[in-house]
PDB file of N, CA, C and O in Angstrom:
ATOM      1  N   UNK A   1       0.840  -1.182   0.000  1.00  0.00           N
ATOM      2  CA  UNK A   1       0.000   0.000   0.000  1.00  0.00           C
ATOM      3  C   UNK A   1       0.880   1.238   0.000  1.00  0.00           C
ATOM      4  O   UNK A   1       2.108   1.165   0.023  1.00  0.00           O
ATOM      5  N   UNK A   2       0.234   2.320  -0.025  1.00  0.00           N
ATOM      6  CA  UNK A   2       0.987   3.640   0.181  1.00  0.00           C
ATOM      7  C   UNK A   2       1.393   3.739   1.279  1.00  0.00           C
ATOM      8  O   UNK A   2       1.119   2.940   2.175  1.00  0.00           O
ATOM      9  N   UNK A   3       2.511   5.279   1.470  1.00  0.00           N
ATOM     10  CA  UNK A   3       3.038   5.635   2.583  1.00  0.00           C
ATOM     11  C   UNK A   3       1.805   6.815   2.996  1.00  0.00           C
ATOM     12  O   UNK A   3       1.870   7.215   4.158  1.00  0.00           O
ATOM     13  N   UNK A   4       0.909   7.281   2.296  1.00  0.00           N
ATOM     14  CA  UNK A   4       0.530   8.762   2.993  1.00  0.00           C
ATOM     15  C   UNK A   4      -0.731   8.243   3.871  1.00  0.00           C
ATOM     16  O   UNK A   4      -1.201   7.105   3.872  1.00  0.00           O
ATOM     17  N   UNK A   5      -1.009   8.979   4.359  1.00  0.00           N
ATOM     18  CA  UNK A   5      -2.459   8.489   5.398  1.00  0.00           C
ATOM     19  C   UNK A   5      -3.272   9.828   4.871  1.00  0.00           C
ATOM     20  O   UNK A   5      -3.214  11.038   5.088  1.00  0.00           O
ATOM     21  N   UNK A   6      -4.271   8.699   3.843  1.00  0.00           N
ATOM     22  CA  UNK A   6      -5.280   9.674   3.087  1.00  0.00           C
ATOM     23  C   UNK A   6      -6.373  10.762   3.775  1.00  0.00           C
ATOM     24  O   UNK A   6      -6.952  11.697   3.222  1.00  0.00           O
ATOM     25  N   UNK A   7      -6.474  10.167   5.614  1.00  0.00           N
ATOM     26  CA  UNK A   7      -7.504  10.961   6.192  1.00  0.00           C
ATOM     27  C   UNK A   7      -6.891  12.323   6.301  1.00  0.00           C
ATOM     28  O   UNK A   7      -7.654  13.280   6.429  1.00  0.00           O
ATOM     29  N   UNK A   8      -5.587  12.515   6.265  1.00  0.00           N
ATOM     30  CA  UNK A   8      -4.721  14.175   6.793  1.00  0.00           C
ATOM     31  C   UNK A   8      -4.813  15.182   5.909  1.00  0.00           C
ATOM     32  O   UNK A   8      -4.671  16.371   6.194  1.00  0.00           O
ATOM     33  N   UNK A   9      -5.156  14.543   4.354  1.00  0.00           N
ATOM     34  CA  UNK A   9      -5.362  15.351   2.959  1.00  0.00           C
ATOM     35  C   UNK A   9      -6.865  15.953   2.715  1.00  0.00           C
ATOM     36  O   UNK A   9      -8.009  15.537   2.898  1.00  0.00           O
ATOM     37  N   UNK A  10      -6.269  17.149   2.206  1.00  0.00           N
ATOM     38  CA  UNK A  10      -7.528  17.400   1.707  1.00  0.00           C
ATOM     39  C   UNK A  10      -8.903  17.154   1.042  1.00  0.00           C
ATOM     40  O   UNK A  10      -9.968  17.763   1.149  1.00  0.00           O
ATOM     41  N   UNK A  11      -8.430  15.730   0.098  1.00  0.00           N
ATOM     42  CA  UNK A  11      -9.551  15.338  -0.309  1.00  0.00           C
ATOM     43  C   UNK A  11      -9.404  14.137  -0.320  1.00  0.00           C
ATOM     44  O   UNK A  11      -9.163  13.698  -1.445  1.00  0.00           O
ATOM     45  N   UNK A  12      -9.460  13.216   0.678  1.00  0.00           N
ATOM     46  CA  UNK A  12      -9.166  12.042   0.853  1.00  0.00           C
ATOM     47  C   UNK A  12      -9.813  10.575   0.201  1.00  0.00           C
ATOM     48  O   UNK A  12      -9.486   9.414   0.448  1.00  0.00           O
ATOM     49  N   UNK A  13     -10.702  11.030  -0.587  1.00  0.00           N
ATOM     50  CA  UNK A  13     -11.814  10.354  -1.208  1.00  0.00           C
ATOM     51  C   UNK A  13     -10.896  10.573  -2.486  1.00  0.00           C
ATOM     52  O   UNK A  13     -10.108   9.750  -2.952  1.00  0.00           O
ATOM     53  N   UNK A  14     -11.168  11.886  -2.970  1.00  0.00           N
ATOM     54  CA  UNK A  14     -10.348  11.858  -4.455  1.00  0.00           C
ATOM     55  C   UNK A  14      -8.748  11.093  -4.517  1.00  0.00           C
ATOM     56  O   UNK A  14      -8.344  10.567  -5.554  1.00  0.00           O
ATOM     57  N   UNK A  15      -8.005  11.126  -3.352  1.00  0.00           N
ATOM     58  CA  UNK A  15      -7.065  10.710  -3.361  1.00  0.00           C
ATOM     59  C   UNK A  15      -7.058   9.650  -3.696  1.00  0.00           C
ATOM     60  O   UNK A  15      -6.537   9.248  -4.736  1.00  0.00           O
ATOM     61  N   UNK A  16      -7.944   8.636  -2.445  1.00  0.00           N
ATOM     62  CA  UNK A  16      -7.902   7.024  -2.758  1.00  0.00           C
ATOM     63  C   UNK A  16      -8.548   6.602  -4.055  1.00  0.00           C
ATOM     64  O   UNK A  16      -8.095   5.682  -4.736  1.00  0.00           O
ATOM     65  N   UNK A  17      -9.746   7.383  -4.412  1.00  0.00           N
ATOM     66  CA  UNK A  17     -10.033   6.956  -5.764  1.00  0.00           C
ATOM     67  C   UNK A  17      -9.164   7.108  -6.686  1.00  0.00           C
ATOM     68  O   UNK A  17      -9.134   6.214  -7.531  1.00  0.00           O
ATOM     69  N   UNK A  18      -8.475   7.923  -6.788  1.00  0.00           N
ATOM     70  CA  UNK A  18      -7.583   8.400  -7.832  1.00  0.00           C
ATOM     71  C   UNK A  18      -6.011   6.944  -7.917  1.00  0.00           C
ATOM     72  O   UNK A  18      -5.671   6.385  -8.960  1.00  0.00           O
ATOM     73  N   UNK A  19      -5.434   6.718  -6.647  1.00  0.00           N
ATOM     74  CA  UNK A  19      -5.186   5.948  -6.394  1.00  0.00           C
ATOM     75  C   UNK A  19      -5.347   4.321  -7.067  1.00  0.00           C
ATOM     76  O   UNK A  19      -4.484   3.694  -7.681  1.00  0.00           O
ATOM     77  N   UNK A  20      -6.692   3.908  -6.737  1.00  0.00           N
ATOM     78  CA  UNK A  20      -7.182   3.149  -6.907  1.00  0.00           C
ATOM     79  C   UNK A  20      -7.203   2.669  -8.885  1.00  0.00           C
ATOM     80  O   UNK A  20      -6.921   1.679  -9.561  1.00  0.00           O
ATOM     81  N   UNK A  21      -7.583   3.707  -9.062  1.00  0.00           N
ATOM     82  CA  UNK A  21      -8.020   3.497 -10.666  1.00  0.00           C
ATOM     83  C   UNK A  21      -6.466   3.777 -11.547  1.00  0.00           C
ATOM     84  O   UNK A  21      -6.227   3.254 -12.635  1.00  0.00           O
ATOM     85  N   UNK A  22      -5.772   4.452 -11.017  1.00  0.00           N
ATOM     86  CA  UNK A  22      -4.562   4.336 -11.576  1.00  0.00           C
ATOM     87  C   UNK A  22      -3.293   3.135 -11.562  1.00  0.00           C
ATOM     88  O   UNK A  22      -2.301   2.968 -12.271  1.00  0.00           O
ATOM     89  N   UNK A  23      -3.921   2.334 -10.268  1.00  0.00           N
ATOM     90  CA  UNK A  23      -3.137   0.872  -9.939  1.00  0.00           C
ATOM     91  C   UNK A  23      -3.631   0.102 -10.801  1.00  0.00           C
ATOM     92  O   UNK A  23      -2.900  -0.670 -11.421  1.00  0.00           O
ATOM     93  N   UNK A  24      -4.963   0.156 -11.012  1.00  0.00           N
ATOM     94  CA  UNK A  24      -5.671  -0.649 -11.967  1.00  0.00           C
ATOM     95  C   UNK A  24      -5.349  -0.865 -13.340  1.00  0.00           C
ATOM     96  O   UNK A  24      -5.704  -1.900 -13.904  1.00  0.00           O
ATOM     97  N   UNK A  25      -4.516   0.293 -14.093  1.00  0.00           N
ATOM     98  CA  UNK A  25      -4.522   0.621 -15.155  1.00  0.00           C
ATOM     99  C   UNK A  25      -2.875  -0.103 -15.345  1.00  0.00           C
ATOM    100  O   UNK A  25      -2.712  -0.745 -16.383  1.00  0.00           O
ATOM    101  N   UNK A  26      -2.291  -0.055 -14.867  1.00  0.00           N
ATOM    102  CA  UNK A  26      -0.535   0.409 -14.954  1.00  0.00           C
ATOM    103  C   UNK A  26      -0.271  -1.414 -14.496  1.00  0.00           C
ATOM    104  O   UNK A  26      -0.788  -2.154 -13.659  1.00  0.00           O
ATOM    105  N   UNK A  27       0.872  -1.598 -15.617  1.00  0.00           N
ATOM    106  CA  UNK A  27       1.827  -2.733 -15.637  1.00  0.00           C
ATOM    107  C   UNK A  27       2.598  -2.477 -14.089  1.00  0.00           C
ATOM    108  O   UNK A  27       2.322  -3.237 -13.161  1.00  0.00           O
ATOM    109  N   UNK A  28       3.345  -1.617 -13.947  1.00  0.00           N
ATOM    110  CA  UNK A  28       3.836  -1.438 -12.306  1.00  0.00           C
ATOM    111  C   UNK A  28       2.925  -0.754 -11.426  1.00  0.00           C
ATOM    112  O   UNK A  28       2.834   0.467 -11.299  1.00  0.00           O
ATOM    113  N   UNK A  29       2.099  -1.846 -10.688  1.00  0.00           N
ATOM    114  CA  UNK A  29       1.318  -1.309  -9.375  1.00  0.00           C
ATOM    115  C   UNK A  29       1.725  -0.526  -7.993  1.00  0.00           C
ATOM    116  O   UNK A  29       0.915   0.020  -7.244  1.00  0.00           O
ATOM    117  N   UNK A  30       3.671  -0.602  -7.738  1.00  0.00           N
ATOM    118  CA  UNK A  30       4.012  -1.081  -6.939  1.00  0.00           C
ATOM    119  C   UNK A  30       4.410   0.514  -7.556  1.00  0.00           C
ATOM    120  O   UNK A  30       4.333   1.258  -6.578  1.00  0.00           O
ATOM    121  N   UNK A  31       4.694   1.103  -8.446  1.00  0.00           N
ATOM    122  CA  UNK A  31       5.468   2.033  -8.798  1.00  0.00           C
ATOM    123  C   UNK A  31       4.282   3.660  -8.594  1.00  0.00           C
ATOM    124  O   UNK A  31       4.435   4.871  -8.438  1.00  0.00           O
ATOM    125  N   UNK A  32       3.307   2.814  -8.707  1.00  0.00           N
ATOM    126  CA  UNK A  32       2.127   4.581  -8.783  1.00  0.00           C
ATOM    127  C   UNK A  32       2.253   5.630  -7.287  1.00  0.00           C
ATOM    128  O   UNK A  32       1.616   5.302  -6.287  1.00  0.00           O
ATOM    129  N   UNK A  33       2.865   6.505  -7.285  1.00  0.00           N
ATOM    130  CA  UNK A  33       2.610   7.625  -6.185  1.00  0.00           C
ATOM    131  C   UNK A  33       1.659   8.604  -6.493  1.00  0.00           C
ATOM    132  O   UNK A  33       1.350   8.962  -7.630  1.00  0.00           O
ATOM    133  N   UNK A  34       1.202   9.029  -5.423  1.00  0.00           N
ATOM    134  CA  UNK A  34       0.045   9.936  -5.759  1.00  0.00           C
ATOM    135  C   UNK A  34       0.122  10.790  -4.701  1.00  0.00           C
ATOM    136  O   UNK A  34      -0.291  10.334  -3.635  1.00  0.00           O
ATOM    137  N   UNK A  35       0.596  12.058  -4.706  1.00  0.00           N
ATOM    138  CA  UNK A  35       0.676  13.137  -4.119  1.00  0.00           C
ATOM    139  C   UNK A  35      -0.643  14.026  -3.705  1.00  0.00           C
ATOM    140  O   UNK A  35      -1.671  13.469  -4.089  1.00  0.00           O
ATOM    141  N   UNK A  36      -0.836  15.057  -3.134  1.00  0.00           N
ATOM    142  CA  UNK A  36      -1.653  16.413  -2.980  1.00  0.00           C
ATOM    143  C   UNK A  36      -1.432  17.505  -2.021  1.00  0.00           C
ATOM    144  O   UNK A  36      -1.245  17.404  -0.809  1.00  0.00           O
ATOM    145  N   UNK A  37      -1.480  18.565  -2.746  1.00  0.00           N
ATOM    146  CA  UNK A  37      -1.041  20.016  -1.760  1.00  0.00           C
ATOM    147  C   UNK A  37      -2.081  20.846  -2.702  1.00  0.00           C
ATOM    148  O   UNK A  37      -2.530  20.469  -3.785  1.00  0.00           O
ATOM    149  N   UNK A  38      -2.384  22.208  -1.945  1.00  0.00           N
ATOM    150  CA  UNK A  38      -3.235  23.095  -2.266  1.00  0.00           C
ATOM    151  C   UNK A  38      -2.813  23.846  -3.063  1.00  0.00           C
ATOM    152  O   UNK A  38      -1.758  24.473  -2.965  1.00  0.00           O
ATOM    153  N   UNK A  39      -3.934  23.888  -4.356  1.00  0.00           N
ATOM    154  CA  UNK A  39      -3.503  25.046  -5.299  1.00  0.00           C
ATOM    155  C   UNK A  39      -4.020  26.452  -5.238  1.00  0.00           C
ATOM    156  O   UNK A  39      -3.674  27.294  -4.409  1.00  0.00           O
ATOM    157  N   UNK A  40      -4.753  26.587  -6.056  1.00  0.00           N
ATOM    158  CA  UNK A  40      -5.236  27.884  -6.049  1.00  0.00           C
ATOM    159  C   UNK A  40      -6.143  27.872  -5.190  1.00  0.00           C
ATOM    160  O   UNK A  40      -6.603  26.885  -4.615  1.00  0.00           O
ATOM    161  N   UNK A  41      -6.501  29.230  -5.041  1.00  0.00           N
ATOM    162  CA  UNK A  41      -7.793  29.201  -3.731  1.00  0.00           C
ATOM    163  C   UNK A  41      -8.284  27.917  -3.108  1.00  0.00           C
ATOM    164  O   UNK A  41      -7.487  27.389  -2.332  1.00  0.00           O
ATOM    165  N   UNK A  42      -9.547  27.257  -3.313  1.00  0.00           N
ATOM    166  CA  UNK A  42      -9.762  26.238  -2.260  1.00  0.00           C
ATOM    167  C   UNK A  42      -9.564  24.861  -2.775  1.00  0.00           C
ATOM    168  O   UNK A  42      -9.787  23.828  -2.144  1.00  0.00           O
ATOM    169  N   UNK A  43      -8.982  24.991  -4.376  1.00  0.00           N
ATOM    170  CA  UNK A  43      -9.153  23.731  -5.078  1.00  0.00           C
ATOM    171  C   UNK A  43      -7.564  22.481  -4.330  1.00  0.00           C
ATOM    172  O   UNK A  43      -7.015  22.959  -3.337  1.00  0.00           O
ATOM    173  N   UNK A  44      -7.167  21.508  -4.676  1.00  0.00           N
ATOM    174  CA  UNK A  44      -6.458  20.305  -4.065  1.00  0.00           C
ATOM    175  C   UNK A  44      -5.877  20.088  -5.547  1.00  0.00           C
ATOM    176  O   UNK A  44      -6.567  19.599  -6.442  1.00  0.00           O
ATOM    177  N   UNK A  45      -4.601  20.478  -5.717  1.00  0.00           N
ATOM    178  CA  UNK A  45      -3.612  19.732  -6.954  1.00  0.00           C
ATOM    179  C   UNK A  45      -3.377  18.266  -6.544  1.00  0.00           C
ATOM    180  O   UNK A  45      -2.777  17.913  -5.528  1.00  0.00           O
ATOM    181  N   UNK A  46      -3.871  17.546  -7.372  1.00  0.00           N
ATOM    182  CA  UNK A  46      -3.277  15.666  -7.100  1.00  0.00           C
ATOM    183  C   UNK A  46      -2.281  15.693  -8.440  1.00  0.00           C
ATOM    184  O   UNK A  46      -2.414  16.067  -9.605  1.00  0.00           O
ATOM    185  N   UNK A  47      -1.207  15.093  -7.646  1.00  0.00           N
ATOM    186  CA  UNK A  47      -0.305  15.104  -9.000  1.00  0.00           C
ATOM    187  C   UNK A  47      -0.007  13.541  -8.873  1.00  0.00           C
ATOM    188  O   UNK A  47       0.088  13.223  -7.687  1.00  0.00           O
ATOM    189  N   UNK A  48       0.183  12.375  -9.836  1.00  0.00           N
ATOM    190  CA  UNK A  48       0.672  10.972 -10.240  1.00  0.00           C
ATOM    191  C   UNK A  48       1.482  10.798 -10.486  1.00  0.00           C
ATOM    192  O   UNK A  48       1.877  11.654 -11.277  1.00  0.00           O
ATOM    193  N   UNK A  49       2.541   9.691 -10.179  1.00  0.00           N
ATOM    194  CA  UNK A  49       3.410   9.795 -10.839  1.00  0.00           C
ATOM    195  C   UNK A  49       3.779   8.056 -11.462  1.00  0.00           C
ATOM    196  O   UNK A  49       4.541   7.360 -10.791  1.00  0.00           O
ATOM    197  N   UNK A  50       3.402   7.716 -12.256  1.00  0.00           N
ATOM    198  CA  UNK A  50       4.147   5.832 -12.739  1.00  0.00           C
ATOM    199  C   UNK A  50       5.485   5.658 -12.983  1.00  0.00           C
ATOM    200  O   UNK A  50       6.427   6.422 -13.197  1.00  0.00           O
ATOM    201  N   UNK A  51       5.355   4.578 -12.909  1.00  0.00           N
ATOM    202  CA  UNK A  51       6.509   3.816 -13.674  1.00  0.00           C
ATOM    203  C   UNK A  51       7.062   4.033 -14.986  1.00  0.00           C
ATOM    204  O   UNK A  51       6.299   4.499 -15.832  1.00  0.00           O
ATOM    205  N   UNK A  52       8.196   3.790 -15.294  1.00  0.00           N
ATOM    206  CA  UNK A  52       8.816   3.891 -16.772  1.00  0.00           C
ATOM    207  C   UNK A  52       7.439   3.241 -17.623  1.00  0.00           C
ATOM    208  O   UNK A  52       6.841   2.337 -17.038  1.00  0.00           O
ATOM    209  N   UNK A  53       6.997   3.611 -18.784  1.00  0.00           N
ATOM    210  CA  UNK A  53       6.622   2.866 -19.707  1.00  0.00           C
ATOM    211  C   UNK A  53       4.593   2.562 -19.416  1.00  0.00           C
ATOM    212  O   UNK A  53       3.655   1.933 -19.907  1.00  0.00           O
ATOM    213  N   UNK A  54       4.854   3.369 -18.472  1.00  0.00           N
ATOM    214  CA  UNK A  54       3.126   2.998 -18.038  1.00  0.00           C
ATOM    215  C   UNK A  54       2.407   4.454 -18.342  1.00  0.00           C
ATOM    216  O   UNK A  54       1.231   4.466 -18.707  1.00  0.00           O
ATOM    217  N   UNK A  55       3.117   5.624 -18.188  1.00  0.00           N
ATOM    218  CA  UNK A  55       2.445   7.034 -18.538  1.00  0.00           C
ATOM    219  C   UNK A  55       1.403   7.042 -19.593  1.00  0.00           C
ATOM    220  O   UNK A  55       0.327   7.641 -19.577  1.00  0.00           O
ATOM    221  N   UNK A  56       2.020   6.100 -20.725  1.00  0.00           N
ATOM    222  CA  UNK A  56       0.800   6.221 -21.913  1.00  0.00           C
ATOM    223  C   UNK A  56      -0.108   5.644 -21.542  1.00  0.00           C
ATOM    224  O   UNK A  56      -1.153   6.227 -21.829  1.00  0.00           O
ATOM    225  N   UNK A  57      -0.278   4.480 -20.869  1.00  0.00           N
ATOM    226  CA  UNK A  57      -1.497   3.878 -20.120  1.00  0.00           C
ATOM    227  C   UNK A  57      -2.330   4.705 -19.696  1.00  0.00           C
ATOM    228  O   UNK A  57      -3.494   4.658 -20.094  1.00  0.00           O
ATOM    229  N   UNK A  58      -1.848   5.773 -18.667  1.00  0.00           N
ATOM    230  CA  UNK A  58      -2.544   6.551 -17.838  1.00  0.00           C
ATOM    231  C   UNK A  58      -3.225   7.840 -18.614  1.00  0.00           C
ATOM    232  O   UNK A  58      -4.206   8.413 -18.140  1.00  0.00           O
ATOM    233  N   UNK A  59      -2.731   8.157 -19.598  1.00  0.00           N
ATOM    234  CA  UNK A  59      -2.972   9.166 -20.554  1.00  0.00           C
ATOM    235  C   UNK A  59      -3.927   8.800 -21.750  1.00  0.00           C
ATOM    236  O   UNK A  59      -4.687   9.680 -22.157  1.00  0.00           O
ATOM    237  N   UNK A  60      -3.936   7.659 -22.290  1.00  0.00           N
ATOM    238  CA  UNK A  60      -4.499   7.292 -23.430  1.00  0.00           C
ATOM    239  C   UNK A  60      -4.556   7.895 -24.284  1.00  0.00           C
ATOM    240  O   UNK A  60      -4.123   9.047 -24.235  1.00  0.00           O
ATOM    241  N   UNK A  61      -5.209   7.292 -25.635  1.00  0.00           N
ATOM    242  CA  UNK A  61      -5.287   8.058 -27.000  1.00  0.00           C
ATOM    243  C   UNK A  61      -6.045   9.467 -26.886  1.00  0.00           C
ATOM    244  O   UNK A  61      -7.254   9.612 -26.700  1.00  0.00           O
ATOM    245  N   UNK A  62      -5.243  10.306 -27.011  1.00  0.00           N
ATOM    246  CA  UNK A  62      -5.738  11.561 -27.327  1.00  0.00           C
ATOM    247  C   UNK A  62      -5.940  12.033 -25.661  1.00  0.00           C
ATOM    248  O   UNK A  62      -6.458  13.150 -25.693  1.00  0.00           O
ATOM    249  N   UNK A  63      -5.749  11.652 -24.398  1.00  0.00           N
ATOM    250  CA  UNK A  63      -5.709  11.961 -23.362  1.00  0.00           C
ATOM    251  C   UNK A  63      -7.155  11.600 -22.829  1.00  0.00           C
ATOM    252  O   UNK A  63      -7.615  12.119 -21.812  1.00  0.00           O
ATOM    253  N   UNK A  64      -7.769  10.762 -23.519  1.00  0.00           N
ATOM    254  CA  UNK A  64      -8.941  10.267 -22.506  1.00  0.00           C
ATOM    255  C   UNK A  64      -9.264   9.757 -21.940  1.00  0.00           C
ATOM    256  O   UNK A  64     -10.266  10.004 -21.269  1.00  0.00           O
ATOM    257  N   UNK A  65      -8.563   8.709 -21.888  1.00  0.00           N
ATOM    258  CA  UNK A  65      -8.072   7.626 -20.218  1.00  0.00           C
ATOM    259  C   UNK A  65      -7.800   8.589 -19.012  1.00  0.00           C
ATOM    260  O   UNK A  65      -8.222   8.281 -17.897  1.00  0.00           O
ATOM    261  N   UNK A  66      -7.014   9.894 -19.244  1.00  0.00           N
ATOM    262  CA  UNK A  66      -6.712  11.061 -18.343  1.00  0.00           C
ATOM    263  C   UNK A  66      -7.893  12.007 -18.180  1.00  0.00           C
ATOM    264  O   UNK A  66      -7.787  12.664 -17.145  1.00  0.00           O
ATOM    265  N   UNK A  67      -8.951  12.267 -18.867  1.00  0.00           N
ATOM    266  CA  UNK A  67      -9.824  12.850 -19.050  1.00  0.00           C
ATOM    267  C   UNK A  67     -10.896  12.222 -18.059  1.00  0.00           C
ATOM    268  O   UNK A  67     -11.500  12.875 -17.209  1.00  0.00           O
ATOM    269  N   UNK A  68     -11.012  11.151 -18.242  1.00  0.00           N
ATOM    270  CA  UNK A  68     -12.102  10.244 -17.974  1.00  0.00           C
ATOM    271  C   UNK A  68     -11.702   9.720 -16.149  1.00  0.00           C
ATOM    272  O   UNK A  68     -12.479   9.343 -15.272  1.00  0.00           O
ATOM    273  N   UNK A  69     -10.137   9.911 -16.112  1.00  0.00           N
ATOM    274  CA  UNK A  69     -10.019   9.719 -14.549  1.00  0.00           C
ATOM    275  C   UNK A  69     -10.482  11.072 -13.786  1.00  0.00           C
ATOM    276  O   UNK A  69     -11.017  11.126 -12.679  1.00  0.00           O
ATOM    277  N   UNK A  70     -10.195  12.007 -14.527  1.00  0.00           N
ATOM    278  CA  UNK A  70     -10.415  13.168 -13.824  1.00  0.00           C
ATOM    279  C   UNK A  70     -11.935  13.699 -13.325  1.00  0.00           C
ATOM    280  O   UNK A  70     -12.389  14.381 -12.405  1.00  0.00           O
ATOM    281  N   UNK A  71     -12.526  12.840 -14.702  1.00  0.00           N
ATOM    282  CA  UNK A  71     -13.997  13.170 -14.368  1.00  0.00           C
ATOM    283  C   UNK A  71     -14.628  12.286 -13.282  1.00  0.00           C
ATOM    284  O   UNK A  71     -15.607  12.634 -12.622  1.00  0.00           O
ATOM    285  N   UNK A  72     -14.081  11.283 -13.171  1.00  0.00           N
ATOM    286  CA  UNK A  72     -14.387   9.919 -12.122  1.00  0.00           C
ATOM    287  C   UNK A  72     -14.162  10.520 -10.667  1.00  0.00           C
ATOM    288  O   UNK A  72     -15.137  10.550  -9.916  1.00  0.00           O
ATOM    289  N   UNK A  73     -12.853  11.033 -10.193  1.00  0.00           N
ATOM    290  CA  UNK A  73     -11.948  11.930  -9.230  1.00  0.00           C
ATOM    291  C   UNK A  73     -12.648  12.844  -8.942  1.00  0.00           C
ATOM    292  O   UNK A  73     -12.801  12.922  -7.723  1.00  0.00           O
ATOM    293  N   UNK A  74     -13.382  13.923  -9.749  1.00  0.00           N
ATOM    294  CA  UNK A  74     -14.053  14.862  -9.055  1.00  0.00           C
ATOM    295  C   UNK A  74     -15.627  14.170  -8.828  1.00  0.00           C
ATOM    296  O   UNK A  74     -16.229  14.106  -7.756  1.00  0.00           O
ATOM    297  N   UNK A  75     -15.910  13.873  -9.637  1.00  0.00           N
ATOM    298  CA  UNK A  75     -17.278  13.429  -9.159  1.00  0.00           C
ATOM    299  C   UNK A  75     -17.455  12.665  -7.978  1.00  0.00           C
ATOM    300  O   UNK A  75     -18.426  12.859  -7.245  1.00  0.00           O
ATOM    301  N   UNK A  76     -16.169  11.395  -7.622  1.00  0.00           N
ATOM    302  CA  UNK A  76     -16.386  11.286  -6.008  1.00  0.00           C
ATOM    303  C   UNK A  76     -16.337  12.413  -5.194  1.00  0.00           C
ATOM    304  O   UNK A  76     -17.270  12.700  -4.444  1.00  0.00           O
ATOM    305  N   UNK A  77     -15.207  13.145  -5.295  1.00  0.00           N
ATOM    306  CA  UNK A  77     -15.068  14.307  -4.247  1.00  0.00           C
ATOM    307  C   UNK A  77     -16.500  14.726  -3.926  1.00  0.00           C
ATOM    308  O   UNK A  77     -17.129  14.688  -2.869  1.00  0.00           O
ATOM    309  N   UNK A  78     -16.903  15.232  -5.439  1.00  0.00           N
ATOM    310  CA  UNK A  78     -18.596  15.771  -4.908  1.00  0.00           C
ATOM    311  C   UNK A  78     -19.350  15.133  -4.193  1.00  0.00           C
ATOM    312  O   UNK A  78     -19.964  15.564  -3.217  1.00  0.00           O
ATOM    313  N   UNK A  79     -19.361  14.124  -4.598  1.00  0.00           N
ATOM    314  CA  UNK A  79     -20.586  12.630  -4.291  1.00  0.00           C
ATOM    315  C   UNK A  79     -19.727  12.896  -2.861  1.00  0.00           C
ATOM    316  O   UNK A  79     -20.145  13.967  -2.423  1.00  0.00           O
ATOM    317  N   UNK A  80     -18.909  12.463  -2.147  1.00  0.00           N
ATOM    318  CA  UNK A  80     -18.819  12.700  -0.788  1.00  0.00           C
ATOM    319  C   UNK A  80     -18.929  13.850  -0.238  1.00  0.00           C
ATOM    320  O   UNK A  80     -19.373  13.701   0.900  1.00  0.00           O
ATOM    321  N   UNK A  81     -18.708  15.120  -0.533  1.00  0.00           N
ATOM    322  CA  UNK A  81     -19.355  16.218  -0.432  1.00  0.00           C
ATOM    323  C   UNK A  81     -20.584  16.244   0.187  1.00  0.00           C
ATOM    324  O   UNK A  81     -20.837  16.467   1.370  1.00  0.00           O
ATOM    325  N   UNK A  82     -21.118  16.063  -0.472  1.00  0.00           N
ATOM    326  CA  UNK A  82     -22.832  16.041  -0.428  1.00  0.00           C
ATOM    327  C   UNK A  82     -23.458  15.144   0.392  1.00  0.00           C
ATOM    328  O   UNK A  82     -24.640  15.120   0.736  1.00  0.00           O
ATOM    329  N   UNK A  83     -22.080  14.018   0.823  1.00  0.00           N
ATOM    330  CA  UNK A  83     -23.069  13.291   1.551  1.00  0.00           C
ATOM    331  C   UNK A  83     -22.804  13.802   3.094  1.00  0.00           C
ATOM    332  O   UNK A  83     -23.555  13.595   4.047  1.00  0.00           O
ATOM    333  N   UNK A  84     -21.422  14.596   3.114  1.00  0.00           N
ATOM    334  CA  UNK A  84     -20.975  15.020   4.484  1.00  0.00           C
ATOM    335  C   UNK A  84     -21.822  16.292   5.039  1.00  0.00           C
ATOM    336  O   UNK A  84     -21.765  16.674   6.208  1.00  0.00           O
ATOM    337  N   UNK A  85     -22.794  17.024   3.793  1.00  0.00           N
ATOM    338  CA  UNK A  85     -23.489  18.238   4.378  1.00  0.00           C
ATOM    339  C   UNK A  85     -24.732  17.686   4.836  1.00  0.00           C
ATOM    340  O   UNK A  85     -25.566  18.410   5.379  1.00  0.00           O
TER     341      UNK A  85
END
């Protein structure tokens, strides 16, 4: 598993999901890090990082494998959002 303890982050839902779906994807499981620190005003930069040779995995044709995580990633955030108000 990872080193970070997802409850201390800001969006700890997007994290592990994000997490999650990117192990899924990638020839090295063992290699995916997944960072987060605050960007602009109230939003959470998650930055990834793989293994040699797995980036195109994570990116896909034309960037919609990357597109399509991102849309997955925020929509939990929300979906837990909403369930915490």
């Amino acid at each position: 598993m990872s080193d970070f303890d997802a409850n201390e982050l800001e969006a700890p839902t997007a994290v592990a999901v994000l997490e999650h779906i990117v192990r899924s994807i990638v020839d090295d499981a063992d290699a995916v890090e997944v960072s987060s620190s605050t960007g602009r005003g109230d939003k959470v930069k998650l930055e990834v990082r793989v293994g040699p040779g797995d980036l195109g995995r994570v990116i896909g044709r034309r960037g919609r494998t990357a597109q399509s995580i991102r849309t997955v990633v925020r929509r939990s955030e929300e979906h837990t959002s909403e369930l915490q108000s």
